[in-house]
C-alpha positions as CSV (number, residue, x, y, z in Angstrom):
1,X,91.0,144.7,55.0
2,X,88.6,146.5,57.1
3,X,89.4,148.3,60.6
4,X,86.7,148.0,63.1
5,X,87.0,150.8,65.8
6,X,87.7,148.7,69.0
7,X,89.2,152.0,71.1
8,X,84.9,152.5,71.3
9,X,83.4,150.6,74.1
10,X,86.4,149.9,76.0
11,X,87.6,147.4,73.0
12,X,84.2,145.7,72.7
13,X,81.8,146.2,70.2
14,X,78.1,144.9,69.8
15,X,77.5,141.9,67.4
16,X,74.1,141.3,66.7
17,X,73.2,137.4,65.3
18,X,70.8,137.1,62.9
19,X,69.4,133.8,60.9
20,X,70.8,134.4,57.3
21,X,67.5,132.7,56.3
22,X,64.3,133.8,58.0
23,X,65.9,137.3,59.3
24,X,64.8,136.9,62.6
25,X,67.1,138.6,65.6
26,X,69.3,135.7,67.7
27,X,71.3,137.1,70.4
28,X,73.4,140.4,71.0
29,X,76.8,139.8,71.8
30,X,80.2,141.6,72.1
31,X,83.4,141.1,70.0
32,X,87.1,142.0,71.0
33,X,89.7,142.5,68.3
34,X,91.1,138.8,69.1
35,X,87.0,137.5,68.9
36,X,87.0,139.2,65.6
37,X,90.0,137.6,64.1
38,X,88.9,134.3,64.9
39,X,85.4,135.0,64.0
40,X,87.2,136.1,60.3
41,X,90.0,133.2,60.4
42,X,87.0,130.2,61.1
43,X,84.3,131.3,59.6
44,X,82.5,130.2,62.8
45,X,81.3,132.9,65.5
46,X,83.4,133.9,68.3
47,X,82.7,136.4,70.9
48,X,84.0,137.7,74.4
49,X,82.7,137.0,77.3
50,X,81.6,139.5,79.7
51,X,81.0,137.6,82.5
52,X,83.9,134.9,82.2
53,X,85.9,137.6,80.5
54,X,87.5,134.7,78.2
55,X,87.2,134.3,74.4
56,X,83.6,132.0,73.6
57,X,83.3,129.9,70.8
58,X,79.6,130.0,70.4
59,X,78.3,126.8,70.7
60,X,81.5,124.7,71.8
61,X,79.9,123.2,74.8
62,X,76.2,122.4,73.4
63,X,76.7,122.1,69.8
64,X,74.9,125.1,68.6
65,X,77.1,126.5,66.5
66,X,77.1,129.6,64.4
67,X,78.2,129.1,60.9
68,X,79.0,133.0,59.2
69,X,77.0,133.3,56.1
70,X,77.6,137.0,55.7
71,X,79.3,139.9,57.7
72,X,78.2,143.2,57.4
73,X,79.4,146.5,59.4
74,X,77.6,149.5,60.0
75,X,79.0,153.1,59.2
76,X,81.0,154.0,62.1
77,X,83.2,150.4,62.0
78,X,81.7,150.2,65.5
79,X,78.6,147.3,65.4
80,X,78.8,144.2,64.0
81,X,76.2,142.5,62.2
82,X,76.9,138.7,61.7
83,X,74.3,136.7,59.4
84,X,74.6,133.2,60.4
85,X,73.4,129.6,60.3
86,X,72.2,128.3,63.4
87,X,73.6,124.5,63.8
88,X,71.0,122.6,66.6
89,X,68.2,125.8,66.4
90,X,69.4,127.6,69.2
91,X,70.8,130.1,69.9
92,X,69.9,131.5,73.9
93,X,71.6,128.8,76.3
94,X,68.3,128.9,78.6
95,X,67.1,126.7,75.2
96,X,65.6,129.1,72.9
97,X,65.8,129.9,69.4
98,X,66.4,133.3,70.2
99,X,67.7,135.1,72.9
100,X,65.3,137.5,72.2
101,X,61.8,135.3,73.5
102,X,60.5,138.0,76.2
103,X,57.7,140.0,75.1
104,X,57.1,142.6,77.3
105,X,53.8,145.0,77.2
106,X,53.2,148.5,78.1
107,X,52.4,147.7,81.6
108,X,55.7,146.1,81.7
109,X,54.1,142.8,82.2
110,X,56.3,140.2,80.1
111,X,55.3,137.1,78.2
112,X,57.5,133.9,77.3
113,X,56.6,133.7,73.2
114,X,59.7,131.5,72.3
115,X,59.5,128.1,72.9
116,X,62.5,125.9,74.1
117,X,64.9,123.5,71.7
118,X,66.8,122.0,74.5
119,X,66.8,121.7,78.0
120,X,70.0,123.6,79.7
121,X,70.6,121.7,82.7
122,X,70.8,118.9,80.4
123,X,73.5,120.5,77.8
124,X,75.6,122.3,79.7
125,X,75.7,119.9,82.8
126,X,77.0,122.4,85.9
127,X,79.0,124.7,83.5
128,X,78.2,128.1,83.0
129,X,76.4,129.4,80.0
């Protein structure tokens, strides 16, 4: 069985989502060792919270599930690359596909080019994303 290296990062270490499909980039997130385990034991993504600092079931609230296609780590047993499928096509909780929907240009000047799947306020009625 592999061994990630969670004594990195303070026992968190980046997990990138990506549609196992088209390729494109869905969200950066962080795993603990326990977020790992149930990530491996589901077959559904889980991650830690940084701001709640509590285990997150991705998509438990508003349905959008990520169903693990393929996991792949990189050489250092430090990042985390989870292929997925995105249940409900979102994976941002402001409503986006992609977390990943600011474009921003040399000027710094940044432009929305995701569009929205669902309406937050609507989904996650007063609870926090």
């Amino acid at each position: 069985m592999v061994e990630l290296d969670f004594k990195k990062g303070d026992g968190l270490l980046p997990a990138i989502a990506q549609d196992f499909q088209s390729g494109k980039v869905l969200m950066l997130a962080y795993m603990n060792s326990h977020a790992w385990s149930l990530t491996l034991q589901t077959g559904e993504a889980h991650y830690w919270s940084r701001t709640r600092e509590e285990i997150w079931h991705k998509g438990e609230t508003s349905g959008n599930i990520q169903i693990v296609k393929e996991i792949i780590v990189d050489c250092d047993y430090d990042s985390i690359l989870l292929k997925v499928e995105q249940r409900g096509g979102a994976a941002c909780h402001l409503g986006y596909e992609s977390c990943f929907h600011n474009k921003v240009d040399n000027n710094g000047e940044e432009t929305v080019i995701g569009k929205k799947i669902f309406d937050p306020e609507k989904v996650y009625k007063n609870e926090r994303a």
